[in-house]
Structures are given as structure tokens and as C-alpha cells.
N, C-alpha and C positions, 0 to 999 in steps of 0.2 A: 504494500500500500504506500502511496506516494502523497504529500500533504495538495493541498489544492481546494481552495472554495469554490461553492457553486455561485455562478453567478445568478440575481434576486432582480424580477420583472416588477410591474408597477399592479399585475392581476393578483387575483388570488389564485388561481390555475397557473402550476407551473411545471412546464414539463421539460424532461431533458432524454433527448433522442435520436435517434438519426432513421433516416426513408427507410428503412429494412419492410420487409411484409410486416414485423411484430410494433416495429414505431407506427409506419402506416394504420394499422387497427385505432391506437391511439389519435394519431391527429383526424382519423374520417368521423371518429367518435367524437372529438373536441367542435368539428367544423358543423356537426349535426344539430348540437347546442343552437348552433348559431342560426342554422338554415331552417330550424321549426319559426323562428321566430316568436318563441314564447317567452325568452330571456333577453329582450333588446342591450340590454346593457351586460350582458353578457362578453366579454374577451379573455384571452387565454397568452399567456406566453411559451415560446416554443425555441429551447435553446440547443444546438446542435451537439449531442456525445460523439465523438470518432469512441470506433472500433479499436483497440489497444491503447497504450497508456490512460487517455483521460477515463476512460471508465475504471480506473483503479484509484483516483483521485480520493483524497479522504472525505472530501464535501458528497460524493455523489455517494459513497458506499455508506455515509451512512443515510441516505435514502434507500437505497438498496444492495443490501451486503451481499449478494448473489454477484453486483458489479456488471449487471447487464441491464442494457437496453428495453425499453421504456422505464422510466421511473418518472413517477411526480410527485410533488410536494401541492398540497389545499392550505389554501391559507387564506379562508376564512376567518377565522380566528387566528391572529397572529401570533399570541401566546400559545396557542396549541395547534400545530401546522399537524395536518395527516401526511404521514406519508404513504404511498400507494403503489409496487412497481408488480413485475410481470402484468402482458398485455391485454391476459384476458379479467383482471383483477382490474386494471385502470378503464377498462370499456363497463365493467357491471357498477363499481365506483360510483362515475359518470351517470349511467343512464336512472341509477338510486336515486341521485342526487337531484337530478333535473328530469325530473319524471312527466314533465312537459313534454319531452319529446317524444313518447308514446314508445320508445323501442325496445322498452321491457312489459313485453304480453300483460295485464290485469289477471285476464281469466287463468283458471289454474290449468286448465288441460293445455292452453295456447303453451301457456309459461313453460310446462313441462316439455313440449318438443322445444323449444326455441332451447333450454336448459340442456337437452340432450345433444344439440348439435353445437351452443357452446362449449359446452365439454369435448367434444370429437376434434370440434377447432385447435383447441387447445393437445391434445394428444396426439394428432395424426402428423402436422408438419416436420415435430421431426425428422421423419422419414423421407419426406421431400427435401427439405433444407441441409442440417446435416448429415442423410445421407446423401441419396443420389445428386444433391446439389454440390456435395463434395467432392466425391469420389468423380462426378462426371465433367465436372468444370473447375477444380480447384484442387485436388490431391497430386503430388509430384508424377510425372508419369515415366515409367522405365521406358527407354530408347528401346532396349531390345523386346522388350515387352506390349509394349502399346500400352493401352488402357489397362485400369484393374478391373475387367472381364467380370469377375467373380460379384466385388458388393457393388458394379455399375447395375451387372442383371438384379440379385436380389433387391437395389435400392427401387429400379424403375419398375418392377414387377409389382413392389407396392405401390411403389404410385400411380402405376395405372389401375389397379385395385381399386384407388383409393377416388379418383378421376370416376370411375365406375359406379361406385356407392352414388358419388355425388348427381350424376348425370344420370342414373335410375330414378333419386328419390325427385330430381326437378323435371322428371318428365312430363307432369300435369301441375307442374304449379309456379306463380310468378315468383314466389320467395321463398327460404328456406324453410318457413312457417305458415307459405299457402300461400295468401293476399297479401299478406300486412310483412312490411319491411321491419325487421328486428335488429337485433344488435347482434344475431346468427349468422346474419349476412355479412353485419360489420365485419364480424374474425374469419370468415372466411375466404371472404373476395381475393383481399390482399398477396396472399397464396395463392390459392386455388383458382382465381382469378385470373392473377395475372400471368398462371402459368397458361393457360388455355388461350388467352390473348398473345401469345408468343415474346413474351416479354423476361422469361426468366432462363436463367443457365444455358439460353442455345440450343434448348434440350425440345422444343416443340416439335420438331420433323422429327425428330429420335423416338417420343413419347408418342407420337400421329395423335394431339392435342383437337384434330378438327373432327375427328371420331367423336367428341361427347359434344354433341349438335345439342342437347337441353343446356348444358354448364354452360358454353358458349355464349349461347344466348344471355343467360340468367348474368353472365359475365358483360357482355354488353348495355344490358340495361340497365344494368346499375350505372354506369360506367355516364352514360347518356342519361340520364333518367336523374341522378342524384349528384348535383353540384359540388355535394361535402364530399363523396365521393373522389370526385375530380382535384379539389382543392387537398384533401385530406393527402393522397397521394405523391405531392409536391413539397408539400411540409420536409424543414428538414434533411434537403438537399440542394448540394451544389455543383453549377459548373458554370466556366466561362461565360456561353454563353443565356443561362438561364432559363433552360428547357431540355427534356429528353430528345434526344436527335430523333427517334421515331415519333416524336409528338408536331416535329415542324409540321407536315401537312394534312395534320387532324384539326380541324375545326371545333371539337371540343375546347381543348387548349389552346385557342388562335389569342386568347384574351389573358392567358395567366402564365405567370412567372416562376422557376422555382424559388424557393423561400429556404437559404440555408437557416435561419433563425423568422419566427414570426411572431409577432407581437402586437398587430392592429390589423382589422380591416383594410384598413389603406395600405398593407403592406402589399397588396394582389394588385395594387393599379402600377401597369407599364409606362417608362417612360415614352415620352415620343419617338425618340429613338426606335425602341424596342415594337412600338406597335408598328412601325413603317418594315421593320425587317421582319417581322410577324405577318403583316397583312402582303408582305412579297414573295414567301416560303407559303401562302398558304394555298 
């Protein structure tokens, strides 16, 4: 552990994270707050963790002594700040707390499938992330050897398993709880999502990601359909130029920026700059 404070926004929501699928849950969670429009005075601050060193900082662990990615501090009450980390703890948090935004079910039987597939969110990635996201885009690979053959196949066997569950259970239904958009969708999209969108590891033509035609869809229309969505996904990352290079000519995001830190509403409006080389890529 290395010493290091966190730095302290002007919200009571404060979160520190980076774009990963498990930050992502968080910020589409945070951006949803905002998009019900039942909390106008509602803002969030959103401060960027890298991957190695800072998440071993002593400010941040002791938010979360685990030292990973999503944590946040509530600071409602200043003298007694919550702390809150792992992603699917900071989405149920959240949707307790601001129960305006409808994305934790009333009813008990609704509640109960939405509960069963937040749980699944939470236990299945693994298997997509650290494994086959490892072993197939990121573990050293032997010259004479090629690939590690072995936990590529057992990692992507699950995950197309896992692709399968998911693309059965949405083959009659617009959400992962029927009608009504949950906070089921939230932990899932991020992953499950954006792998079927061909957006993660490379691995979409490997995986034949355009086989589960229900995910797909359901992946779509959040994507289109829900702004926090959009925005939530931007939270928390950086580059040069201020966009996913596969986002230049979506129209989706013809209007938004990424946001290595975010802190106001106004932190989404492009410079003019920005909107002229946006509205010429588009």
C-alpha cells in the first residue's frame, strides 16, 4: 500500500473508477439518476482510478480494501460518509436510495427475477473477463506454441454458454424482466452487451457474437433507446481525441465526449471545435 489521498468533489456522490464493463454499471447507474428526472438537483462526481499503482493508494483502499475498481464514497452526511465498492453493491446502493427511478421492481415476484439475474451478472463475467478475455487477448503467447489452445477453448465454450442462457431467456421479451427496464439490464449490458456489439477482446468473429439475434437486439436498444446508457459508457475514459474511434460515425454519439473525470452536466457539451470535426466524421 502506497500513501495517496482521494481527491473530494463539491457532490455528495463520489465515485472513483475507470470505463471497464464493472465502472460502466456504475456510471449508467449514476447517469439514470439523472435521466428519470425525479432528482433535478441531483449531480455526481466521477474521478478517474488507473489500473495498477493508484488503486493501491491508501485514500482509495480504505474505500475499498479489495483495491479494485468501482468504489464510492455518499456523502450525504459528511460526518458519516458511506462507503460502497464492488459494482453490483454501488448499482443496488443507488437504485435504494433514489427509488424515483423505478429500476428496482416494487412487486415481489418482479423483484425476485430482476434479483436472480442480478446475481448471475455478478457471477458469470468472470469467465468472460478474466478468463477468455485473458487468455485470448492479453496472456503472453508462446512463439512456438501459438495460443493457449486449452483455457482459450474452455474460457469461450463458457461464454458462448453463457451468450446462450442470455439470448434464450430475451427471446420474447424487451428487458431482462419482461417490459420494465431494471437495474438487471444495468449489470448486464456492459458485458454482455458490448461483447455482442463487437466491441470487446476482438473476440466477436471468434465467438460468431451475431448468432444470439434476441441479445443483439436487446443490446441495441438499450444502447439507442436509453441516453444514460450512452452517456454512462463514456464516463471515465480517455483519449486524445475524445471519442471511441468506432463511435466516429454513429450518430448516437455524434453529440458526446468522453469524460476522463465528470462532475456537471455541462461537462457533455463539445467545444466548437469538437462539434465541427464530429459533425464531418459523421
Amino acid at each position: 500500500q502506497q500513501k495517496g489521498e482521494l481527491p473530494v468533489g463539491a457532490h455528495s456522490i463520489q465515485l472513483h473508477s475507470l470505463g471497464t464493463p464493472n465502472g460502466v454499471k456504475a456510471t449508467i447507474m449514476l447517469e439514470e439518476i439523472i435521466e428519470c428526472g425525479a432528482y433535478p438537483d441531483f449531480e455526481y462526481d466521477a474521478f478517474m482510478r488507473g489500473i495498477g499503482g493508484p488503486q493501491f493508494d491508501s485514500g482509495f483502499v480504505e474505500i475499498n480494501p479489495n483495491s479494485k475498481i468501482p468504489a464510492m464514497l455518499s456523502r450525504s452526511d459528511p460526518a458519516k460518509p458511506v462507503r460502497v465498492f464492488e459494482s453490483g453493491a454501488i448499482v443496488m446502493y443507488l437504485a435504494e436510495k433514489y427509488p424515483k427511478t423505478g429500476l428496482l421492481p416494487a412487486d415481489s415476484a418482479t423483484r425476485a427475477e430482476c434479483m436472480s439475474w442480478v446475481f448471475w451478472a455478478i457471477g458469470s463475467p468472470p469467465y468472460l473477463g478474466g478468463g477468455l478475455g485473458h487468455f485470448y487477448a492479453y496472456a503472453p503467447k508462446n512463439p512456438t506454441a501459438g495460443y493457449l489452445e486449452y483455457p482459450i477453448d474452455r474460457f469461450a465454450m463458457e461464454t458462448k454458454r453463457q451468450l446462450s442462457v442470455l439470448d434464450k431467456h430475451l427471446a420474447d421479451k424487451t428487458y431482462m424482466c419482461g417490459d420494465i427496464y431494471t437495474i438487471a439490464d444495468i449489470l448486464v449490458w456492459p458485458w454482455y452487451g458490448a461483447l455482442v456489439l463487437g466491441r470487446m477482446y476482438g473476440a466477436g468473429e471468434f465467438l460468431s457474437v451475431d448468432e444470439y439475434i434476441n441479445l443483439k437486439r436487446w443490446a441495441e436498444h438499450l444502447e439507442s433507446s436509453r441516453p444514460a446508457v450512452r452517456r454512462g459508457r463514456l464516463v471515465n475514459r480517455f483519449s486524445k481525441e475524445r471519442r471511441f474511434p468506432g463511435d466516429a460515425s454513429n450518430p448516437l454519439y455524434a453529440d458526446l465526449p468522453l469524460l476522463p473525470e465528470r462532475h456537471s452536466r455541462k461537462d457533455w457539451e463539445l467545444t466548437d471545435e469538437e462539434k465541427a470535426q464530429h459533425a464531418t466524421s459523421a
